[in-house]
VOZARO-223717 format. One record per residue (C-alpha): chain; residue in three letters; z, x, y. Coordinates in steps of 0.05 Angstrom, whole numbers, plus 5000, padded with zeros to 4 digits. Last residue first. Layout:
N
SITE   chain   res     up   east   north
SITE       A   ALA      Z      X       Y
...
This chain:
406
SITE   chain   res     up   east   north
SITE       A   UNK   4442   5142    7215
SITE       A   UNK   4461   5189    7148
SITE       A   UNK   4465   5258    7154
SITE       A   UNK   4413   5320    7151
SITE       A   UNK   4392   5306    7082
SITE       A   UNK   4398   5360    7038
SITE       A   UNK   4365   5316    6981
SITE       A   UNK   4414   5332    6926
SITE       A   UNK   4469   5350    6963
SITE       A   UNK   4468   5295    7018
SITE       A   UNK   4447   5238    6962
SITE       A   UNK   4507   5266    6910
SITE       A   UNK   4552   5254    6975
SITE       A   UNK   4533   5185    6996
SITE       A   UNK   4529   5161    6928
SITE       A   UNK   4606   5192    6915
SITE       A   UNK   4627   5158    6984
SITE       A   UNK   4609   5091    6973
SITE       A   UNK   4629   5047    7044
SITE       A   UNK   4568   5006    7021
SITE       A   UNK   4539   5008    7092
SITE       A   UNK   4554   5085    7088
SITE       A   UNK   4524   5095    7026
SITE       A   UNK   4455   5062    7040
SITE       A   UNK   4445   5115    7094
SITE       A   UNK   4455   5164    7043
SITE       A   UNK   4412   5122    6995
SITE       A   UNK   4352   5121    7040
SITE       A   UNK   4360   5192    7048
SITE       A   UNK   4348   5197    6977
SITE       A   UNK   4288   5167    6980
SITE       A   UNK   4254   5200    6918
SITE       A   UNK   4232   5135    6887
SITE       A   UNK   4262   5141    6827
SITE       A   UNK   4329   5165    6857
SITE       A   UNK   4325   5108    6914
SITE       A   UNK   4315   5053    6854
SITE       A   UNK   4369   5092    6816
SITE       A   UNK   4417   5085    6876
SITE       A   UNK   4398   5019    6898
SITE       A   UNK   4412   4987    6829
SITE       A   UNK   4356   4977    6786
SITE       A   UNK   4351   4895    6769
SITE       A   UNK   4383   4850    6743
SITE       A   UNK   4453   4856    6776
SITE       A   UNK   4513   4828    6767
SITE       A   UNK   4539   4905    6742
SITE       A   UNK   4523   4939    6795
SITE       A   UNK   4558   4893    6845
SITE       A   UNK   4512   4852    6897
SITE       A   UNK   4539   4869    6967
SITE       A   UNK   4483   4916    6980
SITE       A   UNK   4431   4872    6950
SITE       A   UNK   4390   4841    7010
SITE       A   UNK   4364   4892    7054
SITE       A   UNK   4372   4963    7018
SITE       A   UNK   4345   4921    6956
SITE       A   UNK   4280   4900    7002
SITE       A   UNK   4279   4971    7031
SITE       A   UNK   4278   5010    6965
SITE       A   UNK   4227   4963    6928
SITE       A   UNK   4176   4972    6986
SITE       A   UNK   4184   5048    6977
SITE       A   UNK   4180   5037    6902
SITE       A   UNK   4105   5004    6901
SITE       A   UNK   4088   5015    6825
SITE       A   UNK   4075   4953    6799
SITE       A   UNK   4139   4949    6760
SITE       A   UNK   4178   4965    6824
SITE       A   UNK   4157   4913    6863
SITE       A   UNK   4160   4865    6813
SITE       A   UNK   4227   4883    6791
SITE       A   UNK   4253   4889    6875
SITE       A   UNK   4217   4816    6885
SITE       A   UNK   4256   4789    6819
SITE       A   UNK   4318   4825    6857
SITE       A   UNK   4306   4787    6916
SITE       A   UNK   4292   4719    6891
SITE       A   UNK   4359   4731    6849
SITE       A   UNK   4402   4737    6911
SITE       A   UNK   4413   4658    6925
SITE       A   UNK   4450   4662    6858
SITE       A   UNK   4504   4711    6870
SITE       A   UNK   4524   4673    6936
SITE       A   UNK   4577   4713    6977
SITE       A   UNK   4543   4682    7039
SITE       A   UNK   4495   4744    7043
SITE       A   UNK   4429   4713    7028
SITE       A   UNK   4445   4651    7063
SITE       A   UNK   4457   4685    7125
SITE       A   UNK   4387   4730    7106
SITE       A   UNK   4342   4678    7098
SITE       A   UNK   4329   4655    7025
SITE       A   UNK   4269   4701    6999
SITE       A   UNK   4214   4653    6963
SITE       A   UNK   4157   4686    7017
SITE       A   UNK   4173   4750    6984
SITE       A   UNK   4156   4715    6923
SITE       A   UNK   4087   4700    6940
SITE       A   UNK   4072   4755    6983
SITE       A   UNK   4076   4809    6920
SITE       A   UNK   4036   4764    6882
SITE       A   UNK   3983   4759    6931
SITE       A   UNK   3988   4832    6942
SITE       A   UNK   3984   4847    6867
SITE       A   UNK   3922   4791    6857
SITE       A   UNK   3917   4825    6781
SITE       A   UNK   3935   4883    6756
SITE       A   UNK   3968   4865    6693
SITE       A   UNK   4034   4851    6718
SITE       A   UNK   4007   4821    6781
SITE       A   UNK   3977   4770    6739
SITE       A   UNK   4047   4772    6706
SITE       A   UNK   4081   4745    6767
SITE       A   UNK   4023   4693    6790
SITE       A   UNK   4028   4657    6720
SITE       A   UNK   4101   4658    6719
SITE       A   UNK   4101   4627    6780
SITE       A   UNK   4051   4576    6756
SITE       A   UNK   4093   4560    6693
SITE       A   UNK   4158   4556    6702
SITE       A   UNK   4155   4509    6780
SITE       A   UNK   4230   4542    6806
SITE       A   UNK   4209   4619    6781
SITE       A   UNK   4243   4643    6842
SITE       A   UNK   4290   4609    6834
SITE       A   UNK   4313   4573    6768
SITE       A   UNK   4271   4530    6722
SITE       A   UNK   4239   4464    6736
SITE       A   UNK   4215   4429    6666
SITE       A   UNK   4137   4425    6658
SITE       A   UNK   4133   4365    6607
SITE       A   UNK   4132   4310    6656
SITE       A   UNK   4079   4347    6697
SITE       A   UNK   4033   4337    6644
SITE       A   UNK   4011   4403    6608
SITE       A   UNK   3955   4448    6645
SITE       A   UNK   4005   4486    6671
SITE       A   UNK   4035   4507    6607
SITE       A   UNK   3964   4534    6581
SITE       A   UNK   3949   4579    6632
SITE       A   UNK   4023   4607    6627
SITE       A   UNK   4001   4621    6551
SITE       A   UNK   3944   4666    6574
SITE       A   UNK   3992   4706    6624
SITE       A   UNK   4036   4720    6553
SITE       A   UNK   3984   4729    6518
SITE       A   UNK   3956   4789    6579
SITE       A   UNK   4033   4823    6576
SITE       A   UNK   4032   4828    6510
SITE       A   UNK   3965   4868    6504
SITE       A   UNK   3996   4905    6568
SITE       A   UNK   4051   4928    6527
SITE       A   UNK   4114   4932    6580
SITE       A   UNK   4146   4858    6558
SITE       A   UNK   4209   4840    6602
SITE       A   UNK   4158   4791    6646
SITE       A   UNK   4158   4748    6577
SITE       A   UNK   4233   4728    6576
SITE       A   UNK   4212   4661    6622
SITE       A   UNK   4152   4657    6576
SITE       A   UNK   4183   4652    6519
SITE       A   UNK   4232   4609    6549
SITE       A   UNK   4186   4553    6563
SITE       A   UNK   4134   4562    6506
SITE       A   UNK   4203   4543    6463
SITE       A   UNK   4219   4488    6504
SITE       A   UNK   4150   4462    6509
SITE       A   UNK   4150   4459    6431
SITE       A   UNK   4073   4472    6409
SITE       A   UNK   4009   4421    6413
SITE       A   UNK   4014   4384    6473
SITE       A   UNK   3999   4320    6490
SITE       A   UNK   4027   4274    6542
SITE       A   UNK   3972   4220    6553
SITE       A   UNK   3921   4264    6558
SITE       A   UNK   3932   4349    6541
SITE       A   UNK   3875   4362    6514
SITE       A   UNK   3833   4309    6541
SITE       A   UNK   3833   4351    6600
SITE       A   UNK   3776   4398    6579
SITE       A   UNK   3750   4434    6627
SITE       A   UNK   3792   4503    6609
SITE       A   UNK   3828   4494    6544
SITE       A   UNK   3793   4544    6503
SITE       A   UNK   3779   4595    6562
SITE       A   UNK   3855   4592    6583
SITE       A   UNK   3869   4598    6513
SITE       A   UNK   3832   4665    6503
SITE       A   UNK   3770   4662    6461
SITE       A   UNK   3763   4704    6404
SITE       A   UNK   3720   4677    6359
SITE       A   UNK   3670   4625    6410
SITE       A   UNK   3700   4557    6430
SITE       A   UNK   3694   4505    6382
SITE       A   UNK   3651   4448    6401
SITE       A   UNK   3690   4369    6389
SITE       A   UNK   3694   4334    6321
SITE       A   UNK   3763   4313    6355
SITE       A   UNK   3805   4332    6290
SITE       A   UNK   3760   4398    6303
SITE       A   UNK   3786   4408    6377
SITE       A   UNK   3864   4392    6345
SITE       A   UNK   3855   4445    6301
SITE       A   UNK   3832   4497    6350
SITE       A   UNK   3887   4481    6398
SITE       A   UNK   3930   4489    6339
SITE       A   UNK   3909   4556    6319
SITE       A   UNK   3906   4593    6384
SITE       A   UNK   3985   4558    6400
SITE       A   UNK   4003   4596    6335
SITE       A   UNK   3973   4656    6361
SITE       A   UNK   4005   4656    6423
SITE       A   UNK   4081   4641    6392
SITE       A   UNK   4072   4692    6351
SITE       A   UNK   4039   4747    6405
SITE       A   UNK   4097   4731    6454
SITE       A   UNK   4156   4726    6400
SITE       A   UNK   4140   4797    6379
SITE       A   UNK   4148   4819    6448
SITE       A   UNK   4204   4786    6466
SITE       A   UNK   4229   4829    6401
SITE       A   UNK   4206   4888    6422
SITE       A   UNK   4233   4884    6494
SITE       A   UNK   4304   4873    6466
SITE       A   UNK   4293   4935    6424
SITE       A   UNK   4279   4969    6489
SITE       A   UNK   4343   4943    6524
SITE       A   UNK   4383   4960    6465
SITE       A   UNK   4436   4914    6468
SITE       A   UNK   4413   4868    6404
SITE       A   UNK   4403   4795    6410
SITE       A   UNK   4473   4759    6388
SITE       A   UNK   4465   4685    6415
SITE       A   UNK   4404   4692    6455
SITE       A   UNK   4368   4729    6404
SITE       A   UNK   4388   4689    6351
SITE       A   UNK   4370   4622    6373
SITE       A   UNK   4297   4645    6399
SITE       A   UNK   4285   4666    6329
SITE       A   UNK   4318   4611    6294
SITE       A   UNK   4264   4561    6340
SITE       A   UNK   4209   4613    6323
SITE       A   UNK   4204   4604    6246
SITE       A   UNK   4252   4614    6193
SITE       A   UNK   4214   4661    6148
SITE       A   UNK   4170   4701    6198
SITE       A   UNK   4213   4703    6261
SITE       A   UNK   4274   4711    6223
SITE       A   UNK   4237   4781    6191
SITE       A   UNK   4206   4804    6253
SITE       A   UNK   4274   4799    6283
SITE       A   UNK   4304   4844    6231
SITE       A   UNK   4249   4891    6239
SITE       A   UNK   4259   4895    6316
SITE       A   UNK   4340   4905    6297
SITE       A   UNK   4340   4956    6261
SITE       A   UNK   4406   4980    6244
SITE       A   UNK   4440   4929    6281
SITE       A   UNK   4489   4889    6252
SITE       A   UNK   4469   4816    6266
SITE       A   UNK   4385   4849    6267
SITE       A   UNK   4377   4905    6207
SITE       A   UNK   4437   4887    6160
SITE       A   UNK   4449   4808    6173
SITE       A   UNK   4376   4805    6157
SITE       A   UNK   4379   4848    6098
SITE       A   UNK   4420   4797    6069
SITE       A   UNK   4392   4742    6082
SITE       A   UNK   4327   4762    6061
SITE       A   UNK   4364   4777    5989
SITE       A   UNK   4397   4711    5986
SITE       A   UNK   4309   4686    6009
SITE       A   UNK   4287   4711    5951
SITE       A   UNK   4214   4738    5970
SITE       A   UNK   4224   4805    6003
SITE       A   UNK   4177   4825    6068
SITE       A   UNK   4160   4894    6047
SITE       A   UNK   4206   4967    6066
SITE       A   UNK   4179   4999    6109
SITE       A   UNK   4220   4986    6168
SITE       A   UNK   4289   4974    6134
SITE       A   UNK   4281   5044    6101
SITE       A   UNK   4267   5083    6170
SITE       A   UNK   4329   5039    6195
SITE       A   UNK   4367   5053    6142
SITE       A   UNK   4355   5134    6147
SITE       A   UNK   4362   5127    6217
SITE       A   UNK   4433   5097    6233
SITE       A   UNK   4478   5158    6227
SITE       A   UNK   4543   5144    6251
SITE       A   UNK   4587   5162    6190
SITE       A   UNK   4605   5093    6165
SITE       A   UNK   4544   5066    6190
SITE       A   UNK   4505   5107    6140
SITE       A   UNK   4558   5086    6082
SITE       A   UNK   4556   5012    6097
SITE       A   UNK   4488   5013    6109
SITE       A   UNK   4469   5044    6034
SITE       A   UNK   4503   4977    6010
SITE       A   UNK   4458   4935    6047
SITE       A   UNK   4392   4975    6032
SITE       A   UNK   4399   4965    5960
SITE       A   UNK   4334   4995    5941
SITE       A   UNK   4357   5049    5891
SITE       A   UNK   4330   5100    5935
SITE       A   UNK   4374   5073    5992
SITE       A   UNK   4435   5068    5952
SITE       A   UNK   4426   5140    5929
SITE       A   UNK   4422   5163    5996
SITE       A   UNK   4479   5130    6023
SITE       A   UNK   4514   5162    5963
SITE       A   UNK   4492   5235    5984
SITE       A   UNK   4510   5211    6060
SITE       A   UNK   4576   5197    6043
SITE       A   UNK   4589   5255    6003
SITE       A   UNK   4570   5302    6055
SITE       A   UNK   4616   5261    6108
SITE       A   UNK   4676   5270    6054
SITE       A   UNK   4654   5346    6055
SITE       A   UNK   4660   5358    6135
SITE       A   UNK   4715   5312    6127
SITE       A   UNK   4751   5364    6087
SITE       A   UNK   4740   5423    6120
SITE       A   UNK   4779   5393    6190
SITE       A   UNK   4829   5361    6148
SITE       A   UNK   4845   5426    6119
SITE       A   UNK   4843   5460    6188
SITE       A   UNK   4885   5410    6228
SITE       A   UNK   4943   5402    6174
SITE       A   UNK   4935   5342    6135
SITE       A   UNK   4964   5284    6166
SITE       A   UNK   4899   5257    6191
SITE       A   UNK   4878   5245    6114
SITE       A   UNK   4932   5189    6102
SITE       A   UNK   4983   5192    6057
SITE       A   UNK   4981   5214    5985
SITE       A   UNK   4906   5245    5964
SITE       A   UNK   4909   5264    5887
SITE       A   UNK   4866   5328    5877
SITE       A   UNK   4920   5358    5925
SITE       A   UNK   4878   5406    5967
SITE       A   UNK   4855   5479    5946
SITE       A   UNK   4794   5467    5982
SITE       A   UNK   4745   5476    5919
SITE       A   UNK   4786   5422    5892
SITE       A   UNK   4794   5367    5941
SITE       A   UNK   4714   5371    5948
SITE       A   UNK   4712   5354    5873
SITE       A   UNK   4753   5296    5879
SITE       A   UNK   4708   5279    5938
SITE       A   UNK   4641   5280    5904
SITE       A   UNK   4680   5253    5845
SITE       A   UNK   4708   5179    5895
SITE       A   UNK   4633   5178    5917
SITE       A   UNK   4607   5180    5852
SITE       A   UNK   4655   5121    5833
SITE       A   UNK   4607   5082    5884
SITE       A   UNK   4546   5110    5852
SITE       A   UNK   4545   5092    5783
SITE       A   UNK   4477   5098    5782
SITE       A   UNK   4486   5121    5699
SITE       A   UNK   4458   5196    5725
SITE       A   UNK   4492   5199    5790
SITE       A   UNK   4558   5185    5744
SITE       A   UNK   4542   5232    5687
SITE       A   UNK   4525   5291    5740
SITE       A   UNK   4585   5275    5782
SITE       A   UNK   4636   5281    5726
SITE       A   UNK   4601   5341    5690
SITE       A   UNK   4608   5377    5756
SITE       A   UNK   4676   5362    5755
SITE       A   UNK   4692   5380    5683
SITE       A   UNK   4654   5452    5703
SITE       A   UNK   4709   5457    5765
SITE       A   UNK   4764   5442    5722
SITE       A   UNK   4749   5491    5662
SITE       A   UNK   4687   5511    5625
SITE       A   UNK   4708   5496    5550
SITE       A   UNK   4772   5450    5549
SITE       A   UNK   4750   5418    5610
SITE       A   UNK   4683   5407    5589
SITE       A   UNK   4702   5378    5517
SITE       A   UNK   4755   5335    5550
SITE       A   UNK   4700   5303    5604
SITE       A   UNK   4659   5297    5543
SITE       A   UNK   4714   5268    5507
SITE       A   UNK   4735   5207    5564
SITE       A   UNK   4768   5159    5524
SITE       A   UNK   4807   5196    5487
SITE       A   UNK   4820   5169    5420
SITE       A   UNK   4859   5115    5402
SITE       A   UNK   4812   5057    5405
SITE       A   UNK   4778   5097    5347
SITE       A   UNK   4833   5102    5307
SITE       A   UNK   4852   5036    5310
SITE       A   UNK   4784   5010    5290
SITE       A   UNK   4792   5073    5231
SITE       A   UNK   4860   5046    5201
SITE       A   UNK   4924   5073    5244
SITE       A   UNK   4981   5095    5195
SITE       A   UNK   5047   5068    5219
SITE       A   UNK   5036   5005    5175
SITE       A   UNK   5033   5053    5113
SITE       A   UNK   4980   5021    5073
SITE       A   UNK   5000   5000    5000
């Protein structure tokens, strides 16, 4: 009869070690060899997240540091902890690496982001193709545009699968920072918006059994002399969303952008007055102030447009009553101005109207970059003593040696 004490071969085999090739390298090459092995069998399986915890237990070895960590790492003496995130950075970056070529762009993130380098995701984010399941679209949209590791591709990417009402949505309510990636995106949502429009004026010609206009036709050409269009309240997009995307198109700088977005102000003021909604000064009637601003934009009627809104300037007791509002005519003029490349004008019209404004209220340059970028520093020195700002007044005397302000 079988001693009970005796293990049969299932309990044998539960109790042997668990880890014998770790043992076997131990026993034959040491600690540093059953580290090696560690890391090796663990990038091999893609067990990547352990890998990070052997990348480090190997970095606490070669620095003679505990191999357990107790307490926290900032209250290691200054050099140890100084060599040691050097490595725990190194290991990061191996694992966010490993992510990334295993395609889960998510989890690499968390490891980029945690040691401030965005690039690699962002490179990954951009080529990477247009996923079908929407969980995983999800995913990498809360990645590249809510958290911001690329947020033009992440836009692309709610513009394409949820349309341009979600698009609009999100980049008012958390639109990324980056000036130039907010560009991008009011960019992208210029040449969608146009080419939809392009398609359903087309479609609703042929429902009419009416002429096509020729491949390639802008809209102003396909809806020019023909009224019918837009009889008895028609229109063949959401007015809101033309609306605001052309309100946010004067931040565009491609001039391809910049032309759709002039194309689809011809459209909006050929819609019934009903469905032109007032906007805010200077831009009061949306689409034919629009129209004449990015006309200038692209070159054309620049003195007209230039006069236009000048002529839209409140009168200067108005203009300084304390009201932030009644100053936005100005600094659309100083944009304008600036934009088409006329920065004395831009100078004086800030120097006369936005003094008061603070830096931070306002949306356009402030008087000392717009006297910088002009190279009117005196301008700024005699700025600086209206603003009672010494530190402009002084960088403007040394770096333009002007003789004093008047």
């Amino acid at each position: 009869m079988r001693d009970p004490r005796t293990p049969d071969a299932a309990t044998a085999a539960v109790a042997e070690p668990g880890f014998p090739d770790l043992d076997a390298a131990l026993e034959g090459g040491g600690p540093a060899e059953a580290i090696d092995r560690l890391v090796a069998d663990l990038e091999g399986r893609g067990e990547y997240r352990m890998l990070l915890d052997a990348l480090l237990l190997k970095a606490r070895h070669e620095l003679g540091l505990p191999l357990i960590q107790v307490g926290r790492y900032a209250d290691l003496p200054e050099e140890d902890r100084v060599r040691f995130e050097g490595r725990y950075v190194d290991a990061l970056r191996r694992v966010g690496s490993k992510f990334l070529e295993a395609g889960d762009v998510p989890t690499a993130w968390a490891y980029f982001q945690a040691i401030g380098e965005p690039e690699p995701v962002a490179k990954a984010l951009e080529d990477l193709p247009t996923p079908d399941d929407p969980d995983r679209m999800g995913r990498l949209i809360e990645v590249a545009f809510h958290q911001g590791a690329n947020p033009t591709k992440g836009f692309e990417w709610i513009l394409r699968s949820y349309g341009a009402c979600s698009a609009i949505t999100s980049l008012e309510q958390s639109g990324p920072a980056d000036p130039t990636a907010r560009v991008a995106c009011v960019e992208k949502l210029v040449r969608h918006l146009h080419e939809q429009l392009v398609d359903n004026v087309r479609a609703d010609v042929a429902r009419r059994g009416q002429p096509q206009s020729a491949a390639g036709a802008s809209l102003a050409e396909m809806v020019a002399d023909r009224p019918w269009l837009f009889a008895e309240d028609a229109y063949h997009t959401d007015v809101s969303h033309l609306s605001t995307i052309v309100r946010w198109s004067v931040m565009a700088t491609d001039p391809e952008i910049l032309r759709l977005a002039l194309d689809l102000t011809e459209y909006g003021r050929r819609l019934s007055p009903r469905l032109q909604y007032d906007s805010a000064p200077p831009f009061e009637k949306t689409f034919e102030d629009h129209n004449v601003y990015l006309k200038a934009l692209v070159g054309r009627d620049v003195d007209a447009a230039v006069e236009h809104f000048r002529a839209k300037l409140p009168a200067p007791a108005a203009a300084g009553d304390g009201d932030l509002e009644s100053t936005l005519p100005a600094q659309v003029l100083v944009n304008l101005l600036m934009r088409v490349g006329r920065e004395d004008e831009a100078v004086e019209e800030a120097t006369r109207h936005l003094l008061d404004v603070p830096e931070g209220m306002l949306a356009c340059p402030p008087i000392a970059e717009l006297c910088q970028r002009s190279g009117r520093l005196d301008r700024l020195a005699e700025a600086a003593v209206r603003m009672k700002h010494p530190v402009h007044y002084l960088a403007a005397r040394i770096q333009a040696d002007v003789p004093g302000a008047r």
